[in-house]
C-alpha positions in Angstrom: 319.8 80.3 32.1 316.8 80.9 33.6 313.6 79.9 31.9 310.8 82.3 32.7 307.1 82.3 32.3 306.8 84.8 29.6 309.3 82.6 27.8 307.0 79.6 28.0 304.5 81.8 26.9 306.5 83.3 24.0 307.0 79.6 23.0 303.5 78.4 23.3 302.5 81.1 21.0 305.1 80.3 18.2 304.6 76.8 18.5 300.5 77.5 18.4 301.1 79.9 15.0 303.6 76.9 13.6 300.9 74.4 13.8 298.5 75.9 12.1 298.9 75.3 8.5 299.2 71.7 9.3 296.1 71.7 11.0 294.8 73.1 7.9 296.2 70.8 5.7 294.6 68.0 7.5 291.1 69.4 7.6 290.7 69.9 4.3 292.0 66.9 2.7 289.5 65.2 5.4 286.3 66.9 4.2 286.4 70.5 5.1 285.9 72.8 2.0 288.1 75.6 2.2 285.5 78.2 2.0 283.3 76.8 4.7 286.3 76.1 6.8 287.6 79.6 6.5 284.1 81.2 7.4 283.3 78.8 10.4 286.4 79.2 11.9 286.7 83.0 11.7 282.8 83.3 12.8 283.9 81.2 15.8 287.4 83.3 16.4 285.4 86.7 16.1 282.6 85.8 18.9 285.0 84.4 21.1 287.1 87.9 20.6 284.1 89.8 21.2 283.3 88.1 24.3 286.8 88.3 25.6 287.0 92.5 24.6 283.8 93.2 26.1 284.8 91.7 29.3 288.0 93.4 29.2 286.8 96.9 27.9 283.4 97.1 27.8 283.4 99.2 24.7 284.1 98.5 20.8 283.8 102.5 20.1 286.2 104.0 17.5 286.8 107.2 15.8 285.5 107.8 12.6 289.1 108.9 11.4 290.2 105.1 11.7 287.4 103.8 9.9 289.4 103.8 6.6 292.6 102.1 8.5 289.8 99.7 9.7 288.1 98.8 6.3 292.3 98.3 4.4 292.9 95.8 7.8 289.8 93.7 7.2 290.4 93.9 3.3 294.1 92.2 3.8 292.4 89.5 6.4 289.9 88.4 4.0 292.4 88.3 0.7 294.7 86.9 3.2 292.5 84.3 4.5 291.4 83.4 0.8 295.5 83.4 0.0 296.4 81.2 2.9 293.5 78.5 2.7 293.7 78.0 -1.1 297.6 77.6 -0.5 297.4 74.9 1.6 294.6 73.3 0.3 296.4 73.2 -3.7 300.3 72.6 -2.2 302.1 71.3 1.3 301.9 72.8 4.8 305.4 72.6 5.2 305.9 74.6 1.3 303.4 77.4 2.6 305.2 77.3 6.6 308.2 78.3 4.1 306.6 80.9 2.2 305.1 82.5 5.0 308.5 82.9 6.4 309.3 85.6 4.1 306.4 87.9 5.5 309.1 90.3 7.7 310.5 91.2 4.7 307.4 92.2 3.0 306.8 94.5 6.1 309.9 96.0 5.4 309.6 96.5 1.8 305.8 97.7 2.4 306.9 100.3 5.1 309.8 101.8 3.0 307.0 102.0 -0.1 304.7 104.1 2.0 307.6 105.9 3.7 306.4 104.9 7.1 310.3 103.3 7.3 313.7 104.1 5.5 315.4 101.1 5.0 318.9 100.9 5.1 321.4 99.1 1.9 321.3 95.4 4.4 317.7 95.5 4.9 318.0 95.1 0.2 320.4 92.8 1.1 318.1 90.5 2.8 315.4 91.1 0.7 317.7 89.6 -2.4 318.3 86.8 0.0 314.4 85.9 0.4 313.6 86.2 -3.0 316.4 83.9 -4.0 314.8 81.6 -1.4 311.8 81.6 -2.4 312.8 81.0 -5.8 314.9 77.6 -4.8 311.6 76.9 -2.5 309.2 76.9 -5.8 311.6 75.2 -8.0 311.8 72.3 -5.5 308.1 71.8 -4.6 307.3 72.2 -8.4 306.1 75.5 -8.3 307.6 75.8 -12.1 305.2 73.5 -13.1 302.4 71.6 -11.0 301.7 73.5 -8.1 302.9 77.6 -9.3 298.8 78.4 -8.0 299.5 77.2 -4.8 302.7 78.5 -4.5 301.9 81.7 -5.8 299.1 82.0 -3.5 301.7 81.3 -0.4 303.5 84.0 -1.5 300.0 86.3 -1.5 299.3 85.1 1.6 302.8 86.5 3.3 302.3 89.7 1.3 298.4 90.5 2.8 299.8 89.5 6.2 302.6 92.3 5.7 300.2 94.6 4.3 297.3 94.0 7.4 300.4 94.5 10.0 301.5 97.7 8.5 297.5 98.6 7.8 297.0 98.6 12.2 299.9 100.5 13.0 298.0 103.9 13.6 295.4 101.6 15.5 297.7 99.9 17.7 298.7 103.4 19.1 295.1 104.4 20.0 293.1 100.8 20.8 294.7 97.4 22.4 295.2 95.1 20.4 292.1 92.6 21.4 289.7 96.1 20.3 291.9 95.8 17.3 291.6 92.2 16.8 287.5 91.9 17.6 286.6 95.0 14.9 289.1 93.5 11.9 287.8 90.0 12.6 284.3 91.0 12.4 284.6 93.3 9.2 286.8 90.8 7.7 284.8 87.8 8.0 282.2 89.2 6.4 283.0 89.4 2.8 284.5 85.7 3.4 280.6 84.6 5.0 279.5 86.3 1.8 281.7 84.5 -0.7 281.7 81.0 0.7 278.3 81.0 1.3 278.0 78.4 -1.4 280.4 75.8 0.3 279.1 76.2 3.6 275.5 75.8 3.1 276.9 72.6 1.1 278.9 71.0 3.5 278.1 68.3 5.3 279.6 68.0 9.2 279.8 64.5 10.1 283.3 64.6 10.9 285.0 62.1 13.5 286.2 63.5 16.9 289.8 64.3 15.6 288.5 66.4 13.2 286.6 68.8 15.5 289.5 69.0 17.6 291.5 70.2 14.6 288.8 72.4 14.2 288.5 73.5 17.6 292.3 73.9 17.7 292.5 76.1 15.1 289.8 78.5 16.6 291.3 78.9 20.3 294.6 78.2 19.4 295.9 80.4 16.6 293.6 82.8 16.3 292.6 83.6 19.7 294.5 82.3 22.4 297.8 83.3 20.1 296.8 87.2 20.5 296.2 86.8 24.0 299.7 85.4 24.7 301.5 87.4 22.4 300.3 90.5 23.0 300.6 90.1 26.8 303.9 89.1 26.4 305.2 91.7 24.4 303.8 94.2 27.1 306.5 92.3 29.6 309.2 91.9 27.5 309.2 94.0 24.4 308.9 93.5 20.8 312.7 92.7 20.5 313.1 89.8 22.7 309.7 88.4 20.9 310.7 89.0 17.2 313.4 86.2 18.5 310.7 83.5 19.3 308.9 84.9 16.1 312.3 83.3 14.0 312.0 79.9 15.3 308.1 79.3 13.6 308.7 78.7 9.9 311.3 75.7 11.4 309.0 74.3 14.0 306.0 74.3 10.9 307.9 72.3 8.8 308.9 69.8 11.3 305.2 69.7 12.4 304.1 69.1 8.4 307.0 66.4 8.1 306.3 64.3 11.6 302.6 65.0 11.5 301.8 64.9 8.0 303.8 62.4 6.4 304.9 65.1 3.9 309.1 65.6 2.8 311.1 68.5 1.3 313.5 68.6 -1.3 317.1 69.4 -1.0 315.5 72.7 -3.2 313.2 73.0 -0.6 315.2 72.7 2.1 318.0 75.1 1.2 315.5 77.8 -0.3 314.3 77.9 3.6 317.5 78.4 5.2 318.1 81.2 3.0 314.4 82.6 4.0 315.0 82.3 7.5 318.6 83.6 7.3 317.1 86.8 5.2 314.7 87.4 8.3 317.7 86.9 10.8 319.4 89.4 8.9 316.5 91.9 8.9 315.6 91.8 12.5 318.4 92.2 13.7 320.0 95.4 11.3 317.0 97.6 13.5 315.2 97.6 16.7 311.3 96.6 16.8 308.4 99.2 17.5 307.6 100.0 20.9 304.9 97.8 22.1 301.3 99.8 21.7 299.4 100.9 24.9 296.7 99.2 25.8 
């Protein structure tokens, strides 16, 4: 079979996305404070998302009937962010890769609540599936016990990454994505500036070289460059052949927390993600994708 370069691409982004919480993990158990990590990094992503739009589009402009879509999207980044970078700072980066697999099924569970989507009896099925997962996931990294906070906020994390996606679905049919991407940032990194302005007047940066490439990583790779790729991709070959790349990231983040890291799962662990990723198999494939938003 032929590989082609919107595979590679499709690839590179999955791969970029799978690295990240390991990335994470290793900058703030090497003197990054979460908070001042968080609101660095997302000052950094939103400039370089500025720059890119305006060179793109030349305009930011958006109606005033969005502004409410607008204000719920950066409200799920910044809980999100908080979710995600307390996670991985209180439990593993393979545990939260896990977690965060279940976040297609909180789409479809979110849609179906808001009656953007009927789901159908396998779509429950799968949903069953995760949960039982994610229970077996827990149980085996001591969720039950020692690290239920981080776990717990794992979970959170999938669920305010559901609820952002479902959030920019009327704006993904009126504004590119990058538009989309360089307005949420910016209104979500706000309220993040504003509560971690504590840590990151406090921290201190004298951080080796592998630390600020971590750093820089995590800017330009899975925030920025990831949209970039994605999104482009998509436009070429549609949402259905890219949910299947999409799959292949909560396995490629645990091998990257397990070779990289140092860290191990549990046989709990272990079969708690198969039946995650199996649940997301299952509900991607019972219905098509959306169509791919005009740019």
């Amino acid at each position: 079979m032929r590989v082609r370069a919107v595979d590679l691409m499709l690839l590179g982004t999955v791969l970029l996305w799978a690295l990240n919480a390991t990335v994470t993990r290793y900058v703030l158990t090497h003197g990054f404070q979460p908070l001042a990590y968080a609101t660095i990094r997302y000052a950094a992503a939103t400039l370089l998302f500025w720059l890119f739009t305006w060179s793109r589009e030349s305009s930011f402009r958006f109606a005033r009937r969005d502004v409410r879509y607008i204000a719920i999207a950066a409200g799920m980044i910044f809980v999100n962010q908080i979710c995600f970078i307390y996670s991985v700072d209180k439990t593993s980066a393979a545990t939260v890769t896990l977690f965060l697999g279940t976040t297609p099924i909180f789409i479809g569970v979110i849609a179906s609540a808001i009656g953007l989507e009927r789901m159908v009896q396998s779509f429950w099925a799968a949903t069953c599936v995760s949960l039982v997962g994610v229970a077996f996931v827990a149980s085996g990294s001591g969720g039950f016990s020692g690290n239920v906070y981080g776990d717990g906020l794992a979970v959170s994390a999938a669920a305010t990454w559901a609820m952002y996606s479902v959030a920019i679905t009327p704006l993904m049919r009126r504004y590119s994505p990058f538009r989309i991407s360089a307005i949420v940032l910016a209104a979500g990194w706000v309220p993040i500036a504003a509560v971690g302005i504590n840590q990151t007047t406090s921290q201190t940066f004298r951080f080796g070289v592998l630390m600020w490439l971590c750093f820089g990583f995590a800017v330009v790779g899975p925030l920025f460059l990831t949209n970039i790729l994605w999104f482009t991709s998509i436009s070429k070959v549609g949402p259905s052949r890219a949910s299947l790349f999409s799959n292949m990231q909560p396995a490629f983040g645990v091998l990257f927390a397990l070779v990289l890291l140092g860290e191990h799962l549990t046989r709990w662990e272990i079969l708690g993600g198969a039946l995650i990723l199996a649940a997301v198999v299952l509900e991607r494939s019972r219905r098509p994708a959306p169509e791919p938003p005009a740019d």
